[in-house]
N, C-alpha and C positions, 0 to 999 in steps of 0.2 A: 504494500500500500504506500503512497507518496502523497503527499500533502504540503501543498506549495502557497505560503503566505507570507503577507509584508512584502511583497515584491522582491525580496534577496531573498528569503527562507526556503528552505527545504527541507522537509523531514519525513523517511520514508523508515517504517518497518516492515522485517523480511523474516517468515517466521519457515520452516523446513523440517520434517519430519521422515525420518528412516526405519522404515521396520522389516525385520529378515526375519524368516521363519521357516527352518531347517529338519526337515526328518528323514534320517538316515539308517536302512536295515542293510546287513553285512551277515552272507552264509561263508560254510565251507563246506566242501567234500567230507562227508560220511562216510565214503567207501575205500578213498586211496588217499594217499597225499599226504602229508605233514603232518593232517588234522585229524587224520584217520581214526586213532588213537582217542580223541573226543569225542568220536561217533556224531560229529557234526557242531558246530555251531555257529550263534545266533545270535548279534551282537545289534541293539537299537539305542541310538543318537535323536537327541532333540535338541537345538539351541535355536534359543529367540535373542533378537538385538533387539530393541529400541532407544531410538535415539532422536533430538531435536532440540534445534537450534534458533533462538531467538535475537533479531541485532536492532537495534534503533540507532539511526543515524540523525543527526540536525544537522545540515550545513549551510551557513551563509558565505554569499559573497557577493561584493563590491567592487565597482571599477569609479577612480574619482579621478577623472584624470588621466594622468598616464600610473597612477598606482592602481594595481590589482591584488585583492583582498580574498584569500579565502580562507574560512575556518571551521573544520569540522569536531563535533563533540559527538560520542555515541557509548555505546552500553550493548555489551555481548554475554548471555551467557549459555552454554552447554552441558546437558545429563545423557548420558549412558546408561543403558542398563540390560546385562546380559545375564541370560539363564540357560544354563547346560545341564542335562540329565542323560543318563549314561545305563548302562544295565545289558549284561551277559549271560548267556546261559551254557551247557552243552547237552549232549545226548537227546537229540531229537528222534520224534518218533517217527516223523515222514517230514521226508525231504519238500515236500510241496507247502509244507506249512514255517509259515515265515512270520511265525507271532512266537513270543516268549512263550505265550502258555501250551507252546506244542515242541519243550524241552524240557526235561526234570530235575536237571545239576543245576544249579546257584554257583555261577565262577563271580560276578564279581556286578556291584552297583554303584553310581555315584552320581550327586548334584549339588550344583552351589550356583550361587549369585553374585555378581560383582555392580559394582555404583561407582562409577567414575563423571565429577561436576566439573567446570571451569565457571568463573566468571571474568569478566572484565570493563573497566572502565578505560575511555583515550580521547585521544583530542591529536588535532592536528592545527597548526597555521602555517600556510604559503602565501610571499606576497614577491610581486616580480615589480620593476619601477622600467617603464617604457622598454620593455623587452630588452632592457641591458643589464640590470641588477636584479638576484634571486635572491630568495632568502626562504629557509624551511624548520618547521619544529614540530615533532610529534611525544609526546607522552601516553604511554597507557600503564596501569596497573592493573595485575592477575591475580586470579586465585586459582587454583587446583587442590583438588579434594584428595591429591596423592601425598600431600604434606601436614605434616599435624599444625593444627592450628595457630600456632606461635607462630610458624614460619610459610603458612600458607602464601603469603600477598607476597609479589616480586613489584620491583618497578623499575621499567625501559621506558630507554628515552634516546630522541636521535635528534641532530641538528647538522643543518646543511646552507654551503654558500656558493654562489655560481658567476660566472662575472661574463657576460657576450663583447668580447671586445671588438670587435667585428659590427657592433652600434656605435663605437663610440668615436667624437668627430675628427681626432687627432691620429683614426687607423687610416690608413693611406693603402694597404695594400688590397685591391679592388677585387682579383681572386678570391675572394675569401669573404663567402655568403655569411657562414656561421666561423666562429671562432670564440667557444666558450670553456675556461678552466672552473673545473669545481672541485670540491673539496666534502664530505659530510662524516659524520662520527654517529654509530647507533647502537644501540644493543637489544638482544633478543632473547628471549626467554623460552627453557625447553624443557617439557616435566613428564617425555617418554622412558620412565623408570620403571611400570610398571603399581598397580596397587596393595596398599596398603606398608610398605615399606616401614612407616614412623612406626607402627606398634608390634609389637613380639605376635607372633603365630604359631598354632599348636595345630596339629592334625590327633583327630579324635581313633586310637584305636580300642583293639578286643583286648581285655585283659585277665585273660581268665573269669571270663563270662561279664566283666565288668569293663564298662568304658573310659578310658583312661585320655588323658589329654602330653601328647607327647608335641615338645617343643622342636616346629622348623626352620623359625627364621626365627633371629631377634631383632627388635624393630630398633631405628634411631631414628628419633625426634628431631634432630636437628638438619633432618635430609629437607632440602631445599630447591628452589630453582638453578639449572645449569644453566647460566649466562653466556652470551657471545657478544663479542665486542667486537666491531669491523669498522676501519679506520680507512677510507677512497678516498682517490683523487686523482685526477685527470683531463684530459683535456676533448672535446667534441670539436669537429672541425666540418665545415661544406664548403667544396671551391666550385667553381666555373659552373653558377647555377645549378646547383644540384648533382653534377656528372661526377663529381666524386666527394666522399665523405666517410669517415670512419672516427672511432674514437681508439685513445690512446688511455688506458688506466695502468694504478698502483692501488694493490689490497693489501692489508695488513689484517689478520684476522684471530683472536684470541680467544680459549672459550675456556 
């Protein structure tokens, strides 16, 4: 939806939803083979995704003059949520039946649930001055549900500068449509660790008939966002009306 007022305003939300729904039966040979030996089995998969994605943008912009003004403010956030259930059997009674309940042996069952959130607040500002001078800033801060709460919120931030000197009235050399060097500094935020990390986990076994809670990861609190920092600059060039053009960069990248 977009919604366009004050004559510079714009504000549209973009809302997207994902849903997967998986079911998956697995036999084997009863007669020869590897599996022989099991006298057949019978293995059923189910996993659901759902997922969606809500962003609200505002952005205004102005031209007063030869200054051009733009500025974006917006709000993102994202839920996951996945369910897997699992369940084997062997010793089937006939081959043509492709349901658990047409096997007698209990090998093996499983299911869990996982919840993975993001949010996010940002803003950007660009403003150019007679398509010779550039200027850029952007800020957002995150959260990810993979962090314990102390340390959930990151914040990235980039800023950038560009200069066309190829406008301005003391370049003399006529070749030379575009001729702009720029420079910018940002960093980015990346929280593909996997869930639940910050707290200790226990897989639940049998312990002599009793359920026991055995430790498999131990969690730290203090896991955080992996940061990257990239440091460019460079130069964009166009000669002889457009017939040629390329750019020349330097990256510096640290994370």
């Amino acid at each position: 939806a977009e919604i366009r007022f004050l004559k510079d305003f714009k504000f549209t939300w973009t809302s997207s939803v994902n849903v997967d729904e998986t079911r998956s039966t697995y036999t084997t040979n009863e007669y020869y083979g590897s599996y022989a030996s099991s006298h057949g089995m019978i293995s059923k998969y189910h996993t659901r995704t759902l997922a969606y994605n809500h962003q609200q943008l505002l952005n205004w912009t102005k031209e007063i003059g030869s200054h051009n003004i733009a500025v974006m403010l917006g709000h993102e956030a994202y839920v996951n949520r996945y369910y897997y259930l699992y369940a084997n059997k062997n010793n089937r009674f006939d081959p043509n039946n492709n349901e658990l309940a047409g096997a007698i042996t209990e090998v093996g069952s499983n299911s869990y649930t996982t919840h993975y959130n993001t949010e996010g607040f940002f803003g950007r500002l660009q403003y150019d001055f007679a398509d010779k001078y550039y200027a850029s800033a952007s800020f957002r801060r995150d959260a990810s549900s993979r962090f314990h709460p102390d340390n959930r919120w990151g914040n990235f931030w980039s800023a950038g500068l560009a200069w066309n000197i190829a406008k301005e009235d003391f370049f003399t050399a006529e070749m030379f449509d575009l001729l702009k060097v720029k420079a910018s500094y940002g960093s980015q935020g990346n929280d593909n660790i996997g869930n639940y990390l910050y707290v200790n986990t226990f897989d639940i076994v049998n312990s002599n008939g009793n359920p026991a809670a055995v430790p498999s990861m131990m969690g730290n609190k203090e896991i955080t966002w992996e940061t990257q920092g990239n440091f460019n600059a460079g130069v964009d060039f166009g000669m002889w009306n457009g017939r040629f053009s390329g750019t020349v960069e330097y990256f510096y990248r640290k994370t």
